[in-house]
RODO-2510 file (C-alpha; in nm, 4 decimals, decimal comma):
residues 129
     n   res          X          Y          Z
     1     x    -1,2923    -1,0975    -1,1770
     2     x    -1,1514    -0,7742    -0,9836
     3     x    -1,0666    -0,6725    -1,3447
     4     x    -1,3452    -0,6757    -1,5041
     5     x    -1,5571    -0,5243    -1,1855
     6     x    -1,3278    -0,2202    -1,2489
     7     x    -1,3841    -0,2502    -1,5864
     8     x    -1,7811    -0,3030    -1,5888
     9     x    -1,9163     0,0736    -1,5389
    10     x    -2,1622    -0,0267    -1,3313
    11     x    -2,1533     0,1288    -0,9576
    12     x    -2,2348    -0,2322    -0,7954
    13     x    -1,9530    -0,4204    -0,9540
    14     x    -1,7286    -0,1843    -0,9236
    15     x    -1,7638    -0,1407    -0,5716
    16     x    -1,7614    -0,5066    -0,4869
    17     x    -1,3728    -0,5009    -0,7395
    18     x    -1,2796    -0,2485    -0,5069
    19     x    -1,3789    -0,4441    -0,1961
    20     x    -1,1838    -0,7224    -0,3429
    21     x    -0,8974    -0,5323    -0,4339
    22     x    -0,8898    -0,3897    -0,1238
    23     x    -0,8841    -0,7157     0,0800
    24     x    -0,5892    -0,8791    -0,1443
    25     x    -0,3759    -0,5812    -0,0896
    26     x    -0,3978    -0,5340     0,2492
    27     x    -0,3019    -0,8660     0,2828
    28     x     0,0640    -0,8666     0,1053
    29     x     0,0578    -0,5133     0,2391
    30     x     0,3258    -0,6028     0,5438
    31     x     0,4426    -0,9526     0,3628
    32     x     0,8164    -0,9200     0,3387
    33     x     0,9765    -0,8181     0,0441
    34     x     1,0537    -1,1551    -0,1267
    35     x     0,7267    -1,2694    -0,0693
    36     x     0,5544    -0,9381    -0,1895
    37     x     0,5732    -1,0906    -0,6395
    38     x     0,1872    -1,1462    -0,5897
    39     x     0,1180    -0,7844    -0,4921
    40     x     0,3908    -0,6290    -0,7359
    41     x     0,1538    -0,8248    -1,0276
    42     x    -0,1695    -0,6800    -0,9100
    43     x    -0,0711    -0,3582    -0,8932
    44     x     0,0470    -0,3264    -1,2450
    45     x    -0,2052    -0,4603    -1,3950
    46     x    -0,4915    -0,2585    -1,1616
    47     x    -0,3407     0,0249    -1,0427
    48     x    -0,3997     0,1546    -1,3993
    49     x    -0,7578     0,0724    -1,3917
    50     x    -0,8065     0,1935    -1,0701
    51     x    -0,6188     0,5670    -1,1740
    52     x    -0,8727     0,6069    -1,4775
    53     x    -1,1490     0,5201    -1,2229
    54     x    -1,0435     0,7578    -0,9380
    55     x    -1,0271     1,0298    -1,1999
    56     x    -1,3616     0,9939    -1,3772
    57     x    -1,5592     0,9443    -1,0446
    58     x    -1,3425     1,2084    -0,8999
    59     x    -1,4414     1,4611    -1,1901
    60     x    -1,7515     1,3341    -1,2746
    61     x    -1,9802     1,2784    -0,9249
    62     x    -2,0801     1,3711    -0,6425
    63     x    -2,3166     1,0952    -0,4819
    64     x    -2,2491     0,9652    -0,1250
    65     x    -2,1478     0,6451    -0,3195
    66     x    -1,8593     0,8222    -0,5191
    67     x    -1,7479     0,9201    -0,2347
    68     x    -1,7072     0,6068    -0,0762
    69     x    -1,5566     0,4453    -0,4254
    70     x    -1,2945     0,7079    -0,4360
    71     x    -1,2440     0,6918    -0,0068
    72     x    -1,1641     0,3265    -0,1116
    73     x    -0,9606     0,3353    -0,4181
    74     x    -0,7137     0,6395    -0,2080
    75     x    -0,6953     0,3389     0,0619
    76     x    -0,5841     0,0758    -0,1931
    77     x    -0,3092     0,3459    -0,3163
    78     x    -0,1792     0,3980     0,0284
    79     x    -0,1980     0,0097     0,1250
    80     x    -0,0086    -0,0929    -0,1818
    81     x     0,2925     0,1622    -0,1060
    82     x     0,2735     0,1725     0,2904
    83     x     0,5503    -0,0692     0,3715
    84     x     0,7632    -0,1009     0,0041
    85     x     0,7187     0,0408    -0,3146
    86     x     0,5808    -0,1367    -0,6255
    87     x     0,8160    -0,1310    -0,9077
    88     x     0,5213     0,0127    -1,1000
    89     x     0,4334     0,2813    -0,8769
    90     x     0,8253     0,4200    -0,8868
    91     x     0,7822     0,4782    -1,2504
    92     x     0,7787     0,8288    -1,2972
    93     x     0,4766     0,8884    -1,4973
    94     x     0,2817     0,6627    -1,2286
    95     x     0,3739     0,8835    -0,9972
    96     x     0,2740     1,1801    -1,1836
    97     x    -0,0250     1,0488    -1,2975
    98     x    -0,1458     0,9549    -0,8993
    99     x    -0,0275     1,3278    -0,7126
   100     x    -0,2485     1,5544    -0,9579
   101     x    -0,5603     1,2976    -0,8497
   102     x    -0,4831     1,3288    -0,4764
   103     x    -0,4102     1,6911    -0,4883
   104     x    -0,7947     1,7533    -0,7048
   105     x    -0,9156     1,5470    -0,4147
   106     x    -0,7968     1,7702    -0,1211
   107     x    -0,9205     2,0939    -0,2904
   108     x    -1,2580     1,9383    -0,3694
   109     x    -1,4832     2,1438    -0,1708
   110     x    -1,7459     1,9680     0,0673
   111     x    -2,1073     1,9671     0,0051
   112     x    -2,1632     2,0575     0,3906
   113     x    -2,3899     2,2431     0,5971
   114     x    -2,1106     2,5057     0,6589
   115     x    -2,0533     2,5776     0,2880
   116     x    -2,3757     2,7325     0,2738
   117     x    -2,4219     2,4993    -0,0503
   118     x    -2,6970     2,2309    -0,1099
   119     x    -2,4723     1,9166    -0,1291
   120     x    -2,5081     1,7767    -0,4929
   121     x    -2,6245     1,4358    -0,5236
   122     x    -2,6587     1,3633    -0,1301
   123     x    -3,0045     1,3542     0,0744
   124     x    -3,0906     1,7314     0,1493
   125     x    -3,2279     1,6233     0,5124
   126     x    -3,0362     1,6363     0,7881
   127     x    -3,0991     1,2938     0,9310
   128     x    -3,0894     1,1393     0,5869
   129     x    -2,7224     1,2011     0,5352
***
């Protein structure tokens, strides 16, 4: 079901996969290594799901609720590898495919107050945001 809640395209759904995803990986997270199989499975077969996802709400939008989706997928990264590294995640173009997303991330600029900016897609009143 976490799947295809990644997979759906709608904002809901995939919030609620990421919720989900969340929750099982913080809890193999510090699991010792020999009992860690369960997590080394679901991140194979979500991590690259959840890349593709980053990216295109990364790229693509700006809404207080992007934000939180791509907040939450950057926590599921960082859960995953904390204590051990996934076999998948060591492969090279893994790697190479998460560092670009993370570095985008850091050089996106805020849509705050001191920018000078409107922010794009969030409530323009003060008490709103």
């Amino acid at each position: 079901q976490i799947l295809a809640g990644l997979k759906s395209g709608e904002v809901n759904s995939m919030y609620a996969a990421l919720l989900a995803l969340h929750k099982v990986v913080y809890l193999y997270m510090s699991k010792p290594r020999n009992e860690r199989d369960h997590l080394e499975v679901i991140v194979s077969n979500t991590f690259p799901i959840l890349r593709e996802l980053f990216q295109n709400v990364l790229s693509s939008h700006n809404s207080i609720e992007a934000g939180e989706m791509v907040n939450l997928a950057g926590k599921i990264y960082f859960r995953a590898i904390q204590y051990h590294l996934p076999e998948f995640v060591k492969k090279p173009e893994e790697t190479n495919g998460w560092i670009p997303l993370f570095v985008e991330l850091l050089r996106k600029p805020l849509p705050e107050a001191h920018t000078g900016l409107e922010p794009k897609g969030q409530p323009t009143d003060i008490q709103e945001r």
